[in-house]
VOGU-3710 file (C-alpha; in Angstrom, 3 decimals, decimal comma):
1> xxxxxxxxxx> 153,774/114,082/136,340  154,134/115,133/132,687  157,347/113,774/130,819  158,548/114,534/127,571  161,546/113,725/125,811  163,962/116,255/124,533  166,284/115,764/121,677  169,791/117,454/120,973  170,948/118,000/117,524  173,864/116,998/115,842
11> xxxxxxxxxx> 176,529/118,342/113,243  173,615/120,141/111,332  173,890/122,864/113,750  176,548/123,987/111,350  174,802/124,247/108,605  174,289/127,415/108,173  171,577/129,038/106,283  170,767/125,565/105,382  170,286/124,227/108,325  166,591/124,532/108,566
21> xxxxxxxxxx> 165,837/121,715/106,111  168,374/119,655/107,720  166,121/120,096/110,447  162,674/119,564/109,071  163,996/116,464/107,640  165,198/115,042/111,066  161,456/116,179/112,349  159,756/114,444/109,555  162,254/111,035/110,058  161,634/111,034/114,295
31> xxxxxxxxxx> 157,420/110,929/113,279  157,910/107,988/110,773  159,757/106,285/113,261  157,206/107,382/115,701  153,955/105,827/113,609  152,410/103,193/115,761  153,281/104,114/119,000  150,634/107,065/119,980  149,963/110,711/118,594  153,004/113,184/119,587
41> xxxxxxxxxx> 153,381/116,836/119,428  156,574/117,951/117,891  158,652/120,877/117,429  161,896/122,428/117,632  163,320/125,427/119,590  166,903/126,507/120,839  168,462/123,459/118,865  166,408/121,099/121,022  163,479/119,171/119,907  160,823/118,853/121,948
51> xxxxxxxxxx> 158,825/115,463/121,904  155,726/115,657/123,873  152,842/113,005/123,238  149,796/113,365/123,619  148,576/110,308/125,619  149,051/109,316/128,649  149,285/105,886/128,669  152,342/106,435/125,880  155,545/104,143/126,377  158,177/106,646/126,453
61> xxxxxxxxxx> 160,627/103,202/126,641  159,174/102,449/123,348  159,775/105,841/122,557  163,603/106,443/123,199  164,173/102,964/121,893  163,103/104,018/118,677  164,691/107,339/118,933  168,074/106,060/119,919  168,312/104,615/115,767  167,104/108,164/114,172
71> xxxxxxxxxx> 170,460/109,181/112,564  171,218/113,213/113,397  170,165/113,120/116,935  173,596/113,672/118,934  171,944/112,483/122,838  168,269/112,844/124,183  166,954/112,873/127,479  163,393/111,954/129,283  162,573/115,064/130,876  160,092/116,209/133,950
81> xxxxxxxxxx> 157,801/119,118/132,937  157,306/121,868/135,740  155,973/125,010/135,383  158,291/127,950/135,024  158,226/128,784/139,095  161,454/127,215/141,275  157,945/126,417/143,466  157,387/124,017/141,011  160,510/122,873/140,163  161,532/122,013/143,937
91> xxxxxxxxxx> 158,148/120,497/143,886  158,707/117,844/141,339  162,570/117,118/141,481  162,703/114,740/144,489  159,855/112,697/143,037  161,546/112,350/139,973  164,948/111,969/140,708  164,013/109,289/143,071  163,916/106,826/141,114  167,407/107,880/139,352
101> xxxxxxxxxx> 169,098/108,640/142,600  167,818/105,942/145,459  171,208/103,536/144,475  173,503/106,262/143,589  176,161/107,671/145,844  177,192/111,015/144,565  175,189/113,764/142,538  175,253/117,205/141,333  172,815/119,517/139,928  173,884/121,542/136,766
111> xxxxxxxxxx> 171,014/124,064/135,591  170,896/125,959/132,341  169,095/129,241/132,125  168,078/130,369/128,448  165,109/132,054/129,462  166,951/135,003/131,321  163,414/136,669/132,374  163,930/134,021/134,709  164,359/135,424/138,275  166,705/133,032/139,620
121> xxxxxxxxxx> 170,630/132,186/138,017  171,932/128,893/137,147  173,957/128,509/140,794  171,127/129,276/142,368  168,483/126,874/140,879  171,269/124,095/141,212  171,772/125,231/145,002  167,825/125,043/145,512  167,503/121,953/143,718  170,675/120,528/145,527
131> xxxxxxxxxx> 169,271/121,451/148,752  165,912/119,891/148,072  167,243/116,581/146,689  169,600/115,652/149,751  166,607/116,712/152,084  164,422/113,294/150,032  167,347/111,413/150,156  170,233/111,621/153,052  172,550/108,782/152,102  173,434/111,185/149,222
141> xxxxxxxxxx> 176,792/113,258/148,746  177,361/116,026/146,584  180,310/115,609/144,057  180,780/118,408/141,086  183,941/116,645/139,537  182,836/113,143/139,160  179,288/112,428/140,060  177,659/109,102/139,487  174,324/111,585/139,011  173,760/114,299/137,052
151> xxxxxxxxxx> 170,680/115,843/137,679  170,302/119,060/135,177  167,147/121,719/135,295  166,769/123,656/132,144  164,399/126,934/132,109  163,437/127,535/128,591  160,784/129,491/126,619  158,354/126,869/126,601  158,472/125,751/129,780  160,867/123,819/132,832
161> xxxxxxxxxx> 162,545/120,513/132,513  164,347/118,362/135,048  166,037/115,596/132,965  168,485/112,838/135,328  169,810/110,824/132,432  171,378/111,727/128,930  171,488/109,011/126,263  173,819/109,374/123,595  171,791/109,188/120,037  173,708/107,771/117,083
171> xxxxxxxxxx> 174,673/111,378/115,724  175,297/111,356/112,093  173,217/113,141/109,418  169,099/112,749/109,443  169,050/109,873/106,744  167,598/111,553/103,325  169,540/115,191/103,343  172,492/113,806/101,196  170,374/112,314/98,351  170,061/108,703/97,307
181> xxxxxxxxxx> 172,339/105,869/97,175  172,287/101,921/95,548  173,954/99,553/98,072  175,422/96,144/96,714  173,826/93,494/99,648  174,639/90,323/100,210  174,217/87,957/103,322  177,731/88,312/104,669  178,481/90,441/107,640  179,794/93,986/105,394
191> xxxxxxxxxx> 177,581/95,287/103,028  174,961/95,762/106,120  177,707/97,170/107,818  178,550/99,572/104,636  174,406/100,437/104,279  174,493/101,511/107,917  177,356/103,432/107,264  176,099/105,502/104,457  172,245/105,802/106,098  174,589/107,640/109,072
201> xxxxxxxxxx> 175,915/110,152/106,573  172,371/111,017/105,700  171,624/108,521/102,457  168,515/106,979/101,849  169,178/103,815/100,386  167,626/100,953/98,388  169,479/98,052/97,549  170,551/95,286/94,836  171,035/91,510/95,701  172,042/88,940/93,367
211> xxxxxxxxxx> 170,471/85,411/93,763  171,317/82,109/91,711  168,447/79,451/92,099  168,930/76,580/92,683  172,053/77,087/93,891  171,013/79,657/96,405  168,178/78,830/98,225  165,002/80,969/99,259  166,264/81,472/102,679  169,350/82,784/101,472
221> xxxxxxxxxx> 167,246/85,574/100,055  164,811/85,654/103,403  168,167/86,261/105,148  169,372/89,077/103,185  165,449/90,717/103,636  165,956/90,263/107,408  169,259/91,731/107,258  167,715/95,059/105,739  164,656/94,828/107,682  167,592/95,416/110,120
231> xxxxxxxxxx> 169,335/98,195/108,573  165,799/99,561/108,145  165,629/101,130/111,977  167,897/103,346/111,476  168,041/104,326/107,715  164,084/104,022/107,004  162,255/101,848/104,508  164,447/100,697/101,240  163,775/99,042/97,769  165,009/96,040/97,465
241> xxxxxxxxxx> 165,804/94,794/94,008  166,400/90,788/93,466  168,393/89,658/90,477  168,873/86,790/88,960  171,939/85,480/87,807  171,991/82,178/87,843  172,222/81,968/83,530  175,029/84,491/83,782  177,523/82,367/86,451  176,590/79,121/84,515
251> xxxxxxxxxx> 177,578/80,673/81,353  180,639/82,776/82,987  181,667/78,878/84,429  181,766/77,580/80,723  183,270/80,819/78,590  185,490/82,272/80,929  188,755/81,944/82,252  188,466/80,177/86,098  190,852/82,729/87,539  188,805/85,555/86,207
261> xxxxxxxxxx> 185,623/84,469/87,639  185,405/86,483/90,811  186,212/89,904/89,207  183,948/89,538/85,975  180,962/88,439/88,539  181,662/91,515/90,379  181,580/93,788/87,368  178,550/92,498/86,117  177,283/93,043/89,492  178,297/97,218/89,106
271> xxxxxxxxxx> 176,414/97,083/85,521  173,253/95,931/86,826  173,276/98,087/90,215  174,362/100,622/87,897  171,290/100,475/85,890  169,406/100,522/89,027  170,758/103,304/90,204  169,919/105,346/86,983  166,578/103,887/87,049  165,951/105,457/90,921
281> xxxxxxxxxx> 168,043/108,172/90,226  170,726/107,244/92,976  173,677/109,101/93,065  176,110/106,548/93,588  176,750/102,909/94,619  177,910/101,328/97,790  179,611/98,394/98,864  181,275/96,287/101,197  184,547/95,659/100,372  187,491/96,223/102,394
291> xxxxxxxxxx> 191,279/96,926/101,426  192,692/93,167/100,782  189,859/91,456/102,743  189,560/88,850/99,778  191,020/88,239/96,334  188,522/90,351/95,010  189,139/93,428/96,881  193,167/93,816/96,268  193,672/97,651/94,853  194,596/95,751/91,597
301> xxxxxxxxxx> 190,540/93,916/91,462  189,136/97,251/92,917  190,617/99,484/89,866  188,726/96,667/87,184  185,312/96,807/89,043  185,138/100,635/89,369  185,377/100,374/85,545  182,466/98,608/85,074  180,814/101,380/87,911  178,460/103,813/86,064
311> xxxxxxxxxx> 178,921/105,881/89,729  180,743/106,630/92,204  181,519/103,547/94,600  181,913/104,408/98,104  183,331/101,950/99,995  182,636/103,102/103,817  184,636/99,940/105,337  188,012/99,799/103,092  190,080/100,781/105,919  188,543/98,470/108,458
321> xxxxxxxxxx> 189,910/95,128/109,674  187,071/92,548/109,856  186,951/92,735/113,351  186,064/96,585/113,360  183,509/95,130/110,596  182,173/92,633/113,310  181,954/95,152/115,979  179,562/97,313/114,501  177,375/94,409/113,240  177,145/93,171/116,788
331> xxxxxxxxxx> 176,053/96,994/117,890  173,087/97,355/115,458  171,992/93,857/115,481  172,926/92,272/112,305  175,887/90,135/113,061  173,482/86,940/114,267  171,683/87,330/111,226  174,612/87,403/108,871  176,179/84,336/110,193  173,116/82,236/109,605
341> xxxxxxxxxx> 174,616/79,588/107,299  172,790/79,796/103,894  175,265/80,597/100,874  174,775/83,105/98,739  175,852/83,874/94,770  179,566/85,293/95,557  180,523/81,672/96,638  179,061/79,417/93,418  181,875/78,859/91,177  184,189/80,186/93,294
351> xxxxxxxxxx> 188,127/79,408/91,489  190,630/78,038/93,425  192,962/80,482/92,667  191,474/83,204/92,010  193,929/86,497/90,210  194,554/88,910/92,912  196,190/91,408/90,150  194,074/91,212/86,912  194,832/93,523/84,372  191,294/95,352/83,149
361> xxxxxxxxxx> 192,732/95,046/79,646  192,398/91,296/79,687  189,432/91,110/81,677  187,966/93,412/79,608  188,864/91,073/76,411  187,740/87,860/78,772  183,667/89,659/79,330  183,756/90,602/75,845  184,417/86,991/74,826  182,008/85,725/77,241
371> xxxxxxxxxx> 179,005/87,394/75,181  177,113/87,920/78,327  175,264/91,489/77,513  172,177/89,719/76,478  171,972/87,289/79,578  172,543/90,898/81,729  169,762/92,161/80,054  167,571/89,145/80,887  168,627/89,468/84,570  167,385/93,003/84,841
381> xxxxxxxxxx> 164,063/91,922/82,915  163,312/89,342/85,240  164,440/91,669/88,821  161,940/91,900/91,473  161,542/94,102/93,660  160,060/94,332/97,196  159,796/96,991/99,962  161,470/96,299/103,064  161,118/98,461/106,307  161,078/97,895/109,985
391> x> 158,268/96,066/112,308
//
């Protein structure tokens, strides 16, 4: 029995006259996400996309796992193909739906009819179908309001499909149709968070960390590539740029005022992403700061480190409350991985009391003073950079 998997489509639907690339795009991100599991034929008809492969001893588990993290897919279904006859149909539904239906209690069968050559309507395929389905199995009862099974038969152009479960996908925008974006990473449990974010609204992404040997360790870095290698299932394969700072906290620790620290570290952190970002051509930074999550993040801090910003920062989780923030880590797997306990540059040097309301005029005066451009420039000089992408 021949199964496929068919994919619904998202917001782009209302794209308009534009939504054609929106939809090539999403094509082109399913078959990288695809690559190593078997050869596949796909295409797209009826805002559906079909995904047939071509072996038979593909995993389709394997499949829809990989699937379920392609941002712009709204839900997807396995499907049973049958030939365009209700022979064939009634043929293959109680073999199919077996499986689905042998624990349930209560079904119904919804059918859709695009194809209207079709002879049959919609009520009666699903009365056929019905029919068929409590002949296989008895202990079944037929419920249209509330059933614990839906079992749906679509008649299309290409062909027939019974499909018994919808999965929902993780909707969004296919990751690459609204341009390029720097994200600010660290090993804490946001700026994933704020990458995943973005990648949903259809950014590709590559990414700056900040690392201060010895104070940081290797496996503070390690942790951060995990945590993109992460991120990477659902918003594809990003740069990853790794900067040294440890020169510019040391001399930041001896020039500059201690209550200063946290928001001159975070500027110089926007001037060297910002560079970055003109170097890639990203559009615009991203980070993971929330509304008065930290000293650093009071509307007072956030006004002196967008002037430092050669972009446009968006800031996907400055609403949230950390718990929202740990939520969505948990649902995309990179909560365990962000509690791992290996410290990273934000907490060297970090003041006691630290000035929740600087004043950008004396900060300003306070970086100037500090003499640090050349030390920035060093930092960039010595960056690495490394490709990270899902296994």
């Amino acid at each position: 029995m021949k199964e496929i998997v068919l994919i619904k489509l998202g917001e782009m639907v209302l794209k308009g006259l534009n939504r054609r690339t929106f939809e090539d795009v999403l094509i082109k991100n399913i078959k990288y996400r695809l690559r190593g599991l078997g050869k596949f034929e796909i295409k797209i008809a009826q805002s559906t996309i079909y995904v047939t492969p071509l072996s038979e001893d593909t995993d389709l588990d394997d499949v829809c796992e990989r699937i379920s993290e392609v941002f712009g897919i709204v839900t997807f279904s396995r499907a049973c193909v049958c030939d365009k006859t209700l022979e064939d149909i009634l043929a293959k539904a109680p073999d199919y739906c077996r499986e689905y239906l042998e624990d349930a209690k209560t079904f119904k069968v919804e059918s859709k009819r695009s194809d209207k050559r079709f002879p049959y309507k919609s009520p009666e395929i699903s009365a056929q179908v019905g029919g068929k389905l409590l002949e296989t199995c008895p202990h079944l009862k037929v419920d249209v309001k509330n059933p614990e099974i839906t079992v749906t038969v679509e008649v299309r152009d290409y062909g027939a499909y019974i499909r018994c479960a919808t999965i929902r996908g993780q909707g969004g925008m296919p990751v690459g149709t609204s341009g390029l974006a720097t994200v600010l990473i660290s090993g804490g449990i946001d700026s994933p968070v704020a990458a995943y974010m973005m990648a949903k609204r259809g950014l590709k992404l590559n990414a700056v960390h900040f690392e201060s040997p010895p104070y940081t360790s290797e496996r503070a870095r390690l942790k951060v590539e995990k945590l993109l290698q992460e991120v990477s299932r659902f918003a594809g394969s990003i740069e990853m740029y790794t900067v040294p700072l440890t020169k510019v906290q040391e001399t930041m620790r001896d020039r500059c005022p201690e209550e200063l620290f946290t928001i001159l570290l975070r500027r110089v952190m926007m001037k060297i992403a910002t560079h970055f970002a003109n170097e890639t051509k990203s559009g615009a930074l991203i980070t993971g700061e929330s509304l008065g999550q930290v000293a650093s993040q009071t509307m007072y801090a956030l006004n002196c480190t967008n002037a430092a910003a050669g972009k446009i920062v968006f800031r996907p989780l400055i609403g949230m409350d950390k718990q929202e923030i740990i939520n969505i880590s948990r649902r995309i797997g990179t909560f365990e991985t962000s509690i791992e306990p290996y410290e990273d540059c934000c907490t060297i040097f970090t003041p006691k009391h630290p000035r929740t309301k600087p004043i950008l005029h004396f900060v300003e005066q306070a970086e100037r003073e500090a003499q640090l451009d050349e030390l920035i420039e060093e930092a960039i000089q010595n960056t690495t950079v490394k490709t990270i992408d899902f296994t």
